[in-house]
N, C-alpha and C positions, 0 to 999 in steps of 0.2 A: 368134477364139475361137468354139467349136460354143456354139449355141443349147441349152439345155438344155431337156427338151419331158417332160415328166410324162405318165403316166398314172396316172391313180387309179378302184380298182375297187369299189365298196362295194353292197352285198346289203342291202336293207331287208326284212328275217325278220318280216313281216307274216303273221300264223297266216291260218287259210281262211276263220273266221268272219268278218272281216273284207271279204272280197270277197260274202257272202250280203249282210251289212251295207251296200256298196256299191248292190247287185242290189237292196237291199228285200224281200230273201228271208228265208225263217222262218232264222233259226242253228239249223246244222247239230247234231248233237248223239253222232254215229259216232267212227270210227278218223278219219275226212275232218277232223276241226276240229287235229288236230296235224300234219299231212300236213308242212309246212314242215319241223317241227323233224326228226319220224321218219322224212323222206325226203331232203328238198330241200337240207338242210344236207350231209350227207355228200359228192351230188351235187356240191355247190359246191364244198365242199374237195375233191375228187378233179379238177374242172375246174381249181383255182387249181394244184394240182400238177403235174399232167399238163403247164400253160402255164409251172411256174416264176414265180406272180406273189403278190403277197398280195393279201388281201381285206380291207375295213375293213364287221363286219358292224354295222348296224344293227340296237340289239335292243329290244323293247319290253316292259318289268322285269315286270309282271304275270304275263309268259310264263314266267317263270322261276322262278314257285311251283312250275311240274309240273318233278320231277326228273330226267327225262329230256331238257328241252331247257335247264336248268341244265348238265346234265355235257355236252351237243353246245356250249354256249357255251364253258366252262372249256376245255374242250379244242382249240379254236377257238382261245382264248389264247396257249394252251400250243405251240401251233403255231407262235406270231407274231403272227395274225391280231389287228390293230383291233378291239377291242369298243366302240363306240359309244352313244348316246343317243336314242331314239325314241319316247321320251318314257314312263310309267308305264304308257296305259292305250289308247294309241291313238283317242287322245277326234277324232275328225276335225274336230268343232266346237272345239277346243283355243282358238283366237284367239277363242273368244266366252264362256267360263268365268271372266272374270276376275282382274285380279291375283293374288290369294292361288291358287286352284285353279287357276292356270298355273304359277305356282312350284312349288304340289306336283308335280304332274305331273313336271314336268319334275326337280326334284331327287330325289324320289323312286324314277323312274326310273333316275338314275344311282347311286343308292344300292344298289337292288338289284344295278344292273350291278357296284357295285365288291364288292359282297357275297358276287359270282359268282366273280368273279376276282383280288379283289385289288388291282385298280386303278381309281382313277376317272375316269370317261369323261371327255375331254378335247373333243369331238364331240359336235354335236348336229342333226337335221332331225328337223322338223313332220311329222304326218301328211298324205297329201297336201297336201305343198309349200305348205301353207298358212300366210301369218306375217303377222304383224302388227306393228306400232311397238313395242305394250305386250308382245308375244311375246321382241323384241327387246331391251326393255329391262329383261325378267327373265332373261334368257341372258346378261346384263352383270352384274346383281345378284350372280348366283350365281357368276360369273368361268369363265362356259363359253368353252375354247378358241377354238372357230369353228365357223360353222354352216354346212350344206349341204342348203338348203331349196329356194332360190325360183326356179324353175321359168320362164323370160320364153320362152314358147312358145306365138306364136300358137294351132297349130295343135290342140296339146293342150287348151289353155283351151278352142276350138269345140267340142271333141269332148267336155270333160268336161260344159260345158252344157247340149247337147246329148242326152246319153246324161242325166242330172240330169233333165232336161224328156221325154223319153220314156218313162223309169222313170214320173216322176210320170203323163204323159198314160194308164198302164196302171192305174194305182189304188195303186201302190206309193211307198215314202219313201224313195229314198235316204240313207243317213247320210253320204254325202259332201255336199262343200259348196267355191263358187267364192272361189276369193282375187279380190282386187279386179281389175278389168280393165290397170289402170296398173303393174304389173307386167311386163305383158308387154315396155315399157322400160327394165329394167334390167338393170344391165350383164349381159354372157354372158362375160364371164370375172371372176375373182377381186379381189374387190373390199372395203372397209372400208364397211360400210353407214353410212347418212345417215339424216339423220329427212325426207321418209319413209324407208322402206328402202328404196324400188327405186333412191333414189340415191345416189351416194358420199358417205363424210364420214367421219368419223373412228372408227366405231364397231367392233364384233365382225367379224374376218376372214368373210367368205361367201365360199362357194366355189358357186357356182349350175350348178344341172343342165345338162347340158350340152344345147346345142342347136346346129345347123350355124351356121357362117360366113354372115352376109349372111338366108337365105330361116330363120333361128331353127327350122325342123324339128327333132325329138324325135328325139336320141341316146340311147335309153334302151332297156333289156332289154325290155320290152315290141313295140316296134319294129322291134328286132333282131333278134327269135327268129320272126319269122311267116312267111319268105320264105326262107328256107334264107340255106347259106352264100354264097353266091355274091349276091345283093343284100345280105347284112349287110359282106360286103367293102367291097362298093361304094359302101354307106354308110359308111365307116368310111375311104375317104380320103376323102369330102367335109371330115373334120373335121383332119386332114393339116396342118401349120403351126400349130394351136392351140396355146401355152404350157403349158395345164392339157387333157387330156379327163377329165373328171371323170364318167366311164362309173357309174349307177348301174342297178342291177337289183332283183327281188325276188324270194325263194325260190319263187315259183309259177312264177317265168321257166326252170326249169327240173323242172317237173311238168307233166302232162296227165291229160287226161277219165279215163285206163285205171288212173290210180293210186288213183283214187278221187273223182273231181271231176265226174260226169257230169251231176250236179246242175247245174254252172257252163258246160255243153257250148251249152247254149243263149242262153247269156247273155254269153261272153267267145270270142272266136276263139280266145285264144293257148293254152284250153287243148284244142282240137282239132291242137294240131300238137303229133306226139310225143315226146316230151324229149330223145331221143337226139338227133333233129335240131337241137331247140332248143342243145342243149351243144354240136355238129359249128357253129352261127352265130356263136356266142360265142368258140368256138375262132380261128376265122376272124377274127373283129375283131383278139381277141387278139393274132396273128400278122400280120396287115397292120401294127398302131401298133407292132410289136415291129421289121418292118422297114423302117417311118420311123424307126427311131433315139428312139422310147420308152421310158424309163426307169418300170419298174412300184413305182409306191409306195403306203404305205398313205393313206386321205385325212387323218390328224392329219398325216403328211408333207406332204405336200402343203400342206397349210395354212402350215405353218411354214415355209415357203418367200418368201423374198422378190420383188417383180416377177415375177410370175406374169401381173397385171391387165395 
C-alpha cells in the first residue's frame, strides 16, 4: 500500500507594519502599511493557481476592519482557500498578556475571521511561532482545531537572537521576542502536544513548521525565496520522504524593495530579490513535492489526518 505524503501550504498575511515593528522602525504610515493585502494576496492566489494547489491563509482579524483586505479575504474563501486564525492583533508579546488577554486575542480574532466568511476558524499560529503552556491551554479552552506554531529550528532561533541583539546593540526595540530555547526539541513532525508543549501528550493536534530531516534547517518562504529556483529545488528534496511538509510562507515572500518597501531594503535581504523570482522559487518547490508523489491540501486537512507524526 503507497505511503500517503501531504503537502500543506499556508501564507501568514502579516501587514508591513509589522516587519518596521520587527526592524524598531518608526510604523510606516503610506500606501506601504497595506502592501500585503493590496498586492501580495492576488500574487499568492495566482501562484496557488497557476500550481493547482490550495492555500490555508493565515489572517490577523484587526486587518480586516479596512474593507479591502475583508473582500481579498472573502474571496480567498470563495475560492476554497483555508482562512485561519492569527490571532486579533498580532501582539508578538501574546505568550506574556495573560490569561484573559490571550483569550481575547485569540477568540476575537476568529470571530472577526468567521464574521468575514462565514465560517469559524478551525486553525490557529502565534505570532512569531511563539507558544506557551498557558497559550496552549486557551486554544483547548475555546475548542481550537489544531495549531501550527512551533517552530524546533536551531538555526532560526540563532538568527532571530541574533538580529533581536543587533537591533537592540543600534539603539533600537524590536517588538519581536524569543520563545524558550527547549523548543528547539520538539517533535518536527505532527504531533498531540504535552505539558510542556515541546513534548508529546495528549493535547491540541500541532502540526510544527517545517524543518529538514536530521540538520532541523528552515523550510520556510523566507528561505526559499532568496537563491532562486534551482537551490529552492534542492532544498525542497532535502525534505523528500517527510509524511507532512508543512510549507509555510508570508505575504511579503512574495513582494520586494520596487513595490514599495525600500524603507525595509536595508534591513531584510528578501526584499531585495525581485518577486517574480521569488514566485519562479516557490513554483519550483511546488513542482519537485508534486513529483515526489505529493498530495496538496489545505493545513485544517492536514491536521485531520491521522498518523501523520
Amino acid at each position: 500500500m503507497a505511503v500517503m505524503r501531504l503537502c500543506a501550504v499556508s501564507v501568514d498575511l502579516d501587514e508591513i507594519p509589522n516587519y518596521f515593528a520587527i526592524h524598531g522602525l518608526r510604523e510606516p504610515a503610506g500606501p506601504e502599511c497595506s502592501l500585503v493585502y493590496d498586492v501580495a494576496v492576488d500574487r499568492l492566489i495566482d501562484l496557488a493557481q497557476a500550481a493547482r494547489i490550495p492555500l490555508t491563509l493565515f489572517v490577523v482579524g484587526s486587518d480586516l476592519a479596512r474593507a479591502e483586505a475583508a473582500a481579498k479575504v472573502r474571496e480567498a474563501h470563495l475560492r476554497g482557500f483555508e482562512v485561519a486564525n492569527h490571532s486579533l492583533d498580532h501582539r508578538y508579546d501574546l505568550v506574556h498578556l495573560g490569561h484573559d488577554e490571550i483569550a481575547r486575542q485569540i477568540d476575537e480574532g476568529a470571530r472577526v475571521i468567521e464574521g468575514v466568511t462565514g465560517v469559524h476558524p478551525t486553525g490557529f499560529r502565534a505570532p512569531g511561532y511563539t507558544m506557551s503552556d498557558e497559550v496552549f491551554g486557551v486554544l483547548a479552552e475555546l475548542g481550537v482545531g489544531y495549531d501550527s506554531s512551533v517552530f524546533p529550528c536551531p538555526l532560526y532561533w540563532v538568527a532571530k537572537a541574533a538580529a533581536i541583539g543587533l537591533i537592540r546593540a543600534r539603539g533600537r526595540a524590536s517588538r519581536s521576542i524569543l520563545d524558550t530555547p527547549a523548543v528547539l526539541a520538539a517533535p518536527t513532525r505532527p504531533y498531540r502536544v504535552g505539558h510542556p508543549y515541546w513534548r508529546r501528550g495528549a493535547g491540541i493536534v500541532e502540526l510544527p513548521i517545517q524543518v529538514t530531516p536530521r540538520a532541523r534547517l528552515p523550510f520556510i518562504g523566507t528561505y526559499l525565496t532568496q537563491w532562486g529556483p534551482r537551490v529552492a529545488r534542492t532544498m525542497a528534496r532535502q525534505v523528500r520522504g517527510e509524511p507532512l511538509v508543512n510549507l509555510e510562507l508570508h505575504g511579503i515572500d512574495v513582494l520586494d524593495a520596487f513595490d514599495g518597501l525600500q524603507a525595509l531594503r536595508g534591513h531584510q535581504h528578501d526584499v531585495r530579490v525581485p518577486w517574480a523570482l521569488k514566485v519562479e522559487s516557490l513554483a519550483a518547490v511546488f513542482a519537485e513535492l508534486k513529483a515526489s508523489n505529493y498530495a496538496f491540501v489545505t493545513t485544517g486537512e492536514a491536521a485531520a489526518q491521522p498518523n501523520l507524526g
